[in-house]
C-alpha positions in Angstrom: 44.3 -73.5 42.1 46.5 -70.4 41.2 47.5 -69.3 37.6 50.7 -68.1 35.8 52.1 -67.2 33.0 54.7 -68.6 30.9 58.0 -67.2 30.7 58.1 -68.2 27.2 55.2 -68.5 25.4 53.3 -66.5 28.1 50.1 -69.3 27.6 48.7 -69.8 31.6 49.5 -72.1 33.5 47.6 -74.1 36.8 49.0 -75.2 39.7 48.2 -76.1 43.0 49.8 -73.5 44.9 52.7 -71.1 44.7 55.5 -71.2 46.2 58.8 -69.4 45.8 61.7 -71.4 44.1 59.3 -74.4 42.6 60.2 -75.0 39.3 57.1 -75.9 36.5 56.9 -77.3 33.5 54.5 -75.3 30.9 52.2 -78.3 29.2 52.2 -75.6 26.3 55.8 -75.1 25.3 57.7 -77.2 27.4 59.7 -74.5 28.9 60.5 -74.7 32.7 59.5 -71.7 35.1 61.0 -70.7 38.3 58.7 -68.7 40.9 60.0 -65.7 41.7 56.8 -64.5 43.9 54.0 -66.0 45.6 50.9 -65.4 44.3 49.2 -62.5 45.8 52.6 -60.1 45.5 53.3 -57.6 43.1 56.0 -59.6 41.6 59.7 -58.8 41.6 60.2 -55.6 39.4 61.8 -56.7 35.8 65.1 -55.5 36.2 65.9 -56.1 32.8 63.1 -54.1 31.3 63.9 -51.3 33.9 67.7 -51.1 31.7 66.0 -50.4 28.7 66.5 -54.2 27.7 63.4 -56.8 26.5 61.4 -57.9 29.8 62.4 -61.2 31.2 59.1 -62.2 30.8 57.2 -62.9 27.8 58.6 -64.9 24.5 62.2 -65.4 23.9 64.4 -63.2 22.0 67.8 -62.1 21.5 69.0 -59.5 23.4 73.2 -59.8 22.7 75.4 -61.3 20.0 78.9 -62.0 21.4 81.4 -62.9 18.6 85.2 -62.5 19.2 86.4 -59.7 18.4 88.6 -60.3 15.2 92.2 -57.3 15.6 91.3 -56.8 19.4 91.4 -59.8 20.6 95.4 -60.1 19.2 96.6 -56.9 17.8 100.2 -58.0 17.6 99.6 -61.2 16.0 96.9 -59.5 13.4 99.6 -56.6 12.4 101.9 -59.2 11.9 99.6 -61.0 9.3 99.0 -57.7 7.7 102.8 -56.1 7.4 103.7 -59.9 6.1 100.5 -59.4 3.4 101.0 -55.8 2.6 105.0 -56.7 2.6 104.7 -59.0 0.2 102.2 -57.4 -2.2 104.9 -54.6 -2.8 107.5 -57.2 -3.3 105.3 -59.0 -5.4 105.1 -55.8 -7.8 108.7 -54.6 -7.2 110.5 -57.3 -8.2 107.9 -59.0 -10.5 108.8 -61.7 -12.7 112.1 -62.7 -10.1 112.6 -65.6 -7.8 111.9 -63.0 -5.0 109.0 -61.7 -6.5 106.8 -64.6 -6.7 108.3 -65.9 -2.9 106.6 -62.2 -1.7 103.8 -62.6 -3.8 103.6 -66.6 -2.1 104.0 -64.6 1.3 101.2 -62.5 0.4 98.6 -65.4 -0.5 99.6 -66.8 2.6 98.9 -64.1 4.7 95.6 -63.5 3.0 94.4 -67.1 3.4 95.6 -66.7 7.3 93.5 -63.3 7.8 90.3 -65.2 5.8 90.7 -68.4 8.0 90.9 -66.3 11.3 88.0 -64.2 9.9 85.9 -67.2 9.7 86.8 -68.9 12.7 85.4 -65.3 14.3 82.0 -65.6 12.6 81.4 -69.0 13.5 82.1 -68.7 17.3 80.2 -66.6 19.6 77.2 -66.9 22.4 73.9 -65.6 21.8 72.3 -64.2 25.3 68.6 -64.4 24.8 65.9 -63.0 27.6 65.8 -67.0 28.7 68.9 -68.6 28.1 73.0 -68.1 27.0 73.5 -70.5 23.6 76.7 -70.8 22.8 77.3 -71.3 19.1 80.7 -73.2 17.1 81.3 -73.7 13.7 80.0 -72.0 10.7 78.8 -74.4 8.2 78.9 -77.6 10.8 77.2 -76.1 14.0 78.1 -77.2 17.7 75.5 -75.6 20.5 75.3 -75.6 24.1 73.1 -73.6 26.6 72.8 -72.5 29.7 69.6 -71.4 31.3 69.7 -67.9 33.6 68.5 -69.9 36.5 71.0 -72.6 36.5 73.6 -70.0 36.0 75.8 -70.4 39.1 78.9 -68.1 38.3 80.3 -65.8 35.9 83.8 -65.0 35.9 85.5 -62.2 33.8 89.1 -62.5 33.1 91.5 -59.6 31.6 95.1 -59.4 31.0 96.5 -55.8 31.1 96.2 -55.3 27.5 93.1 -57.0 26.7 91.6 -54.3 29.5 93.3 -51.8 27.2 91.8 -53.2 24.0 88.5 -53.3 25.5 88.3 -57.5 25.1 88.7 -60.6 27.9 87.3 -64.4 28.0 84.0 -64.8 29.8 83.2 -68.2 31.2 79.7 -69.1 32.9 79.3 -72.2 34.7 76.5 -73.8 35.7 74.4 -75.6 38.7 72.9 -77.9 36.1 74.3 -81.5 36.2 76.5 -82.9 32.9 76.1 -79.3 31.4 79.3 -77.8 30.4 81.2 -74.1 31.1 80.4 -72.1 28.3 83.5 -69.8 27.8 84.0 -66.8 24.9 87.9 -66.0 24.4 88.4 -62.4 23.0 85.1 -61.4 24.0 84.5 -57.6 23.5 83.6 -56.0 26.5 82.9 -58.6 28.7 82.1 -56.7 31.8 78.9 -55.3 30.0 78.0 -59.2 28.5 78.2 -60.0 32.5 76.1 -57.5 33.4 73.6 -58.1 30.7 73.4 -61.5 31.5 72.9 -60.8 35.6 69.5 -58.8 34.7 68.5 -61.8 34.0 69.5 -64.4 36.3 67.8 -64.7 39.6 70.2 -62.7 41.8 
């Protein structure tokens, strides 16, 4: 009989023997844990708590909160939301009480009910990247939620145009070994390299 711990609630667990690769479910919490070592090794160093980040073992907890990024992600699009908003405030005032002032100030609203919708599309989209797990979140007041544990992570794949490489932003997209679990995927995601490389401290490499 040889004992573990618990990746996530770090309770021990017994099982026959230990072998590298066998996957257990922990009668505590449910959560399933993947041998890295056979019993009797020192254990694969925590690469993740040797980066400065929380230890892959141990509880769950959050280590990155991707959201997109809001101007980055489309500058040209965002300035044109803001010189049509900021246009039409001054016409609004210029020419107040016109025909054309009240069609600025209309052009104004507008714009500022765009730049509030986009805002809150940003804040309810995102993937959390816990020591465990990537949850990716949708929706802000209705919630849609999908996850992908670091083991069954099977690729991650990083894609930049020139200018989101010059505005520091790119889509992420991480696809799993898991059967009937879907590709979770970011657009706009600031610095997505570093995300990547985040996540890969914790995946079994």
């Amino acid at each position: 009989m040889v004992l573990i711990r618990c990746d996530r609630c770090d309770k021990s667990i017994e099982i026959d023997r230990a072998v590298v690769g066998l996957k257990v479910e922990c009668p505590h919490c449910g959560d399933i844990n993947v041998l890295r070592a056979v019993a009797g090794e020192s254990g694969t160093p925590d690469r993740a708590a040797q980066a400065g980040l929380p230890p892959a073992r141990g509880p769950e907890v959050d280590v990155l909160v991707l959201r997109p990024a809001f101007f980055r992600s489309r500058p040209v699009a965002a300035l044109l939301v803001f010189a049509a908003t900021l246009g039409g405030l001054v016409g609004g005032v210029l020419l107040w009480a016109t025909p054309l002032g009240w069609a600025s100030l209309a052009v104004a609203g507008a714009g500022c009910v765009v730049l509030a919708v986009w805002k809150v599309l940003c804040l309810g989209s995102g993937i959390r990247i816990t020591t465990k797990r990537v949850i990716d979140v949708e929706g802000l007041l209705s919630k849609k939620t999908s996850e992908v544990l670091h083991t069954d992570i099977k690729n991650i794949r990083v894609t930049q145009t020139f200018w989101n490489r010059v505005m520091g932003v790119g889509t992420i997209v991480i696809s799993s070994a898991a059967e009937n679990e879907d590709a979770v995927e970011l657009a706009g995601t600031p610095h997505p390299e570093r995300a990547k490389q985040t996540i890969d401290l914790y995946r079994p490499l």
